[in-house]
C-alpha positions as CSV (number, residue, x, y, z in Angstrom):
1,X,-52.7,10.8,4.2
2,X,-52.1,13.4,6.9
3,X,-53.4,16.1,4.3
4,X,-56.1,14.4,3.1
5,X,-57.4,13.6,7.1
6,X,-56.9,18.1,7.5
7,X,-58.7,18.7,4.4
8,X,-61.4,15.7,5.9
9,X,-61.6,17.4,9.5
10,X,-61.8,21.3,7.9
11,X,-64.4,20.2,5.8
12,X,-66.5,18.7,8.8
13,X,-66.1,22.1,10.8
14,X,-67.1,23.7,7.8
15,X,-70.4,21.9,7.9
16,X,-70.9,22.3,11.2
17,X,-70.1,26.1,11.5
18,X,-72.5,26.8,8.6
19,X,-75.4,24.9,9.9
20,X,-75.1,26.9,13.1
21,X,-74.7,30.5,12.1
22,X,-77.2,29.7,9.1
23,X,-80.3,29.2,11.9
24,X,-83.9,29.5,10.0
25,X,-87.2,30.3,12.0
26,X,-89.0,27.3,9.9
27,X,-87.4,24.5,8.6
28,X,-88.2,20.7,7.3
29,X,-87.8,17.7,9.0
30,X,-85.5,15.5,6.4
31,X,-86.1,12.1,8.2
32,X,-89.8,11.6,9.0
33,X,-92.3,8.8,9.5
34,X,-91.6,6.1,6.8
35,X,-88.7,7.1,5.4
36,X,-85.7,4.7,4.9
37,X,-82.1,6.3,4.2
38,X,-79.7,3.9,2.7
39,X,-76.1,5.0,3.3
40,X,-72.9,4.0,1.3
41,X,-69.4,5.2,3.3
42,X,-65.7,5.0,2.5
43,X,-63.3,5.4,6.0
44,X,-59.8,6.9,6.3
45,X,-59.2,4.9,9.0
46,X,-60.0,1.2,9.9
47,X,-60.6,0.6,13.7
48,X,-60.3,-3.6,13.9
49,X,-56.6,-4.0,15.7
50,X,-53.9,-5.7,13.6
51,X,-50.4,-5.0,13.6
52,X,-48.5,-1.6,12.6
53,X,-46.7,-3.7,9.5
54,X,-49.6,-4.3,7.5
55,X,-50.9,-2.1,4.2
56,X,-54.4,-1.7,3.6
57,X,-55.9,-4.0,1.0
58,X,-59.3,-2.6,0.7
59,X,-60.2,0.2,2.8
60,X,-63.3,0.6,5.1
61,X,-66.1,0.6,3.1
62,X,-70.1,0.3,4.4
63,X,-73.7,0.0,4.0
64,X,-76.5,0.7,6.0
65,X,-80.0,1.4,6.1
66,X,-82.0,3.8,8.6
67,X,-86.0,3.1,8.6
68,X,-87.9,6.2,10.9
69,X,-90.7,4.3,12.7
70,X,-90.8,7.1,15.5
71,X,-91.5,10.5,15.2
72,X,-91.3,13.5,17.7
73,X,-89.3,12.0,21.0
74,X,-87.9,14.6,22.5
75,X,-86.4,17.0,20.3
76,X,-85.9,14.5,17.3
77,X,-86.9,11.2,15.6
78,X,-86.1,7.5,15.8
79,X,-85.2,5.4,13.4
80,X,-83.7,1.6,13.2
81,X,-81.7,-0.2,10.6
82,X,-78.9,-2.3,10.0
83,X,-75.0,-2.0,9.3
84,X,-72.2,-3.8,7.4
85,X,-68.5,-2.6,7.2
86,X,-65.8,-4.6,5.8
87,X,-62.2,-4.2,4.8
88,X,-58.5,-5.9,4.3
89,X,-55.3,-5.3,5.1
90,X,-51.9,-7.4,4.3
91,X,-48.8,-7.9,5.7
92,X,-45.8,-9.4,3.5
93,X,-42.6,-10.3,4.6
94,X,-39.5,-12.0,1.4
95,X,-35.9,-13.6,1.8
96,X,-34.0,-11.8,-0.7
97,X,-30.2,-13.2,-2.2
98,X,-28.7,-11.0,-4.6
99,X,-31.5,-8.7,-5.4
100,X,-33.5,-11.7,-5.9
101,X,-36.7,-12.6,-4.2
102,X,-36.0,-16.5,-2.7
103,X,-39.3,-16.9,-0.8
104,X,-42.5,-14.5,0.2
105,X,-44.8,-15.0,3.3
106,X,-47.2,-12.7,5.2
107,X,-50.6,-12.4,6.6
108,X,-53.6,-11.4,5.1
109,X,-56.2,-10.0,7.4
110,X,-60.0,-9.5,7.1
111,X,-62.1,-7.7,9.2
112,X,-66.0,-7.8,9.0
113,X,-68.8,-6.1,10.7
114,X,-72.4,-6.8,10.9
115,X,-74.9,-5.2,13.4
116,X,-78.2,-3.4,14.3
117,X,-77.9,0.3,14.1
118,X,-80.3,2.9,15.8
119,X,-80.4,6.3,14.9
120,X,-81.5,9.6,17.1
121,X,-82.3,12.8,14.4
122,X,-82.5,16.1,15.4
123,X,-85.2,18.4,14.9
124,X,-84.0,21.6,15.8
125,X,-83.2,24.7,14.1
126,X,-80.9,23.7,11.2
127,X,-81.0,24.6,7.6
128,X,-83.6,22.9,5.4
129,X,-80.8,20.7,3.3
130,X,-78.7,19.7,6.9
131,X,-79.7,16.4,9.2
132,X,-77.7,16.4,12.3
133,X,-77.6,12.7,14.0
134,X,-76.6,10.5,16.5
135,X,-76.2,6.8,16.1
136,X,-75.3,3.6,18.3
137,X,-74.3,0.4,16.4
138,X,-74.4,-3.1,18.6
139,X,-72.3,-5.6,16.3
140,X,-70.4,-8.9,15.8
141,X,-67.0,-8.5,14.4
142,X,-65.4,-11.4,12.6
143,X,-61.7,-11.1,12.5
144,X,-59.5,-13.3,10.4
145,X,-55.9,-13.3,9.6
146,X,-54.5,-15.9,6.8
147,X,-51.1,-17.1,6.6
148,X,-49.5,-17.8,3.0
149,X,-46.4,-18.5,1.4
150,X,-45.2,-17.6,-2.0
151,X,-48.2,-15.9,-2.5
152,X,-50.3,-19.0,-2.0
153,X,-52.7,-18.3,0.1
154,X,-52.4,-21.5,2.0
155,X,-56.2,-21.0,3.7
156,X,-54.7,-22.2,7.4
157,X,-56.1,-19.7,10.2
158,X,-53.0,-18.2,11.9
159,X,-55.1,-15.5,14.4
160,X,-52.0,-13.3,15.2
161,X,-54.8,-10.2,16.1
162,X,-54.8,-10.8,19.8
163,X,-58.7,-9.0,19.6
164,X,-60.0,-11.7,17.4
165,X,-63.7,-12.1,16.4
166,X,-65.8,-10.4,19.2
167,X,-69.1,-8.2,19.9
168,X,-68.7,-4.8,20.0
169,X,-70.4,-1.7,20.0
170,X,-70.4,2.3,18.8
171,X,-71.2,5.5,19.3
172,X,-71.2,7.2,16.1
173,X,-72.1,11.3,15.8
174,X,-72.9,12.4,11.7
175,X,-74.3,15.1,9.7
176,X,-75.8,14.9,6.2
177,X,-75.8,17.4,3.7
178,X,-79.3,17.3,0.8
179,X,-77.9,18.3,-2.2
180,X,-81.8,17.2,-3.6
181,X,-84.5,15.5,-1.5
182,X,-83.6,12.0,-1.8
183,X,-79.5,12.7,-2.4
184,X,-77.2,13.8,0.5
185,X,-73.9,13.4,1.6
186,X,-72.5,12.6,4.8
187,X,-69.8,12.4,7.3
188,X,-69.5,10.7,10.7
189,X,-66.9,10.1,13.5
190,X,-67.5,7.3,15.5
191,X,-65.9,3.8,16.4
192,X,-67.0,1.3,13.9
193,X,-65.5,0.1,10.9
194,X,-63.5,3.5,10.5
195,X,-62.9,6.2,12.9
196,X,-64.0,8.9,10.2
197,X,-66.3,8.0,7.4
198,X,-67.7,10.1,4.2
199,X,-70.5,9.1,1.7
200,X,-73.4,9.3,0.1
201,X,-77.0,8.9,1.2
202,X,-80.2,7.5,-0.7
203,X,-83.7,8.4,0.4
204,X,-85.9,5.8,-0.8
């Protein structure tokens, strides 16, 4: 995990470094009036609090879609959309008698995100194929943790995350990469679902 985060972070500064000693005179805006971006993202790491003892189930996965419907404020363009992130984690605990397993319990934890996101672009001197963005997401987390015994999921709400199910909301700072003009891919730090995310964008 800790060389897969490097390789993650290098390959951000790579972007970054590139995009800013690779400065054109003329250059196209990729997110203009009309367009809608639809965003798919995997994150290393999940943000919602639960205890050090539990194993991620499935990790932070997303959606999210970014419709321009303003063009030139400022130094860049608006655009509005919504967000979903959602992932699992577990922890187990078993009484053991001569190598044997006599009884399993644990927790099983769900964490799920849904909110409006809005989404500043920058138009400034960047490579054709590079969108550098800022976003803030305003969202309602809904935190559950499940007890169960003998891995019967018994369905009773035990909420042992002392956060719970709250509102929330983050500031999240990305970059996409066009490898074609309706495919690019992306990364993003931010506080939402997962501190650093990667994936793939669809222009539609």
């Amino acid at each position: 995990m800790k060389n897969l985060n490097l390789k993650f972070v290098a390959f951000l500064a790579t972007i970054l470094i590139t995009s800013t000693l690779n400065v054109r005179d003329s250059f196209a805006q990729k997110f203009t009036d009309g367009d809608i971006d639809f965003n798919m993202g995997l994150g290393i790491f999940r943000t919602f609090a639960i205890g050090s003892e539990y194993n991620i189930g499935i990790p932070p996965i997303s959606i999210s879609a970014d419709y321009c419907f303003m063009e030139d404020i400022g130094i860049g363009n608006i655009g509005l959309g919504g967000f979903i992130g959602f992932s699992t984690a577990k922890e187990e605990h078993s009484f053991t008698y001569a190598n044997q397993v006599l009884y399993e319990y644990g927790w099983k934890n769900t964490a799920l995100i849904i909110g409006a996101k809005g989404t500043y672009h920058f138009n400034i001197n960047l490579p054709d194929n590079i969108d550098l963005y800022g976003s803030v997401i305003l969202y309602y987390m809904f935190v559950s943790d499940k007890y169960y015994e003998d891995g019967d999921y018994s369905g009773s709400s035990n909420n042992v995350n002392p956060f719970g199910s709250r509102p929330g909301g983050s500031l999240v700072a990305g970059v996409k990469y066009y490898f074609i003009d309706d495919l690019a891919a992306f990364v993003e730090v931010g506080y939402s679902i997962s501190i650093f995310t990667f994936g793939v964008t669809l222009k539609i």
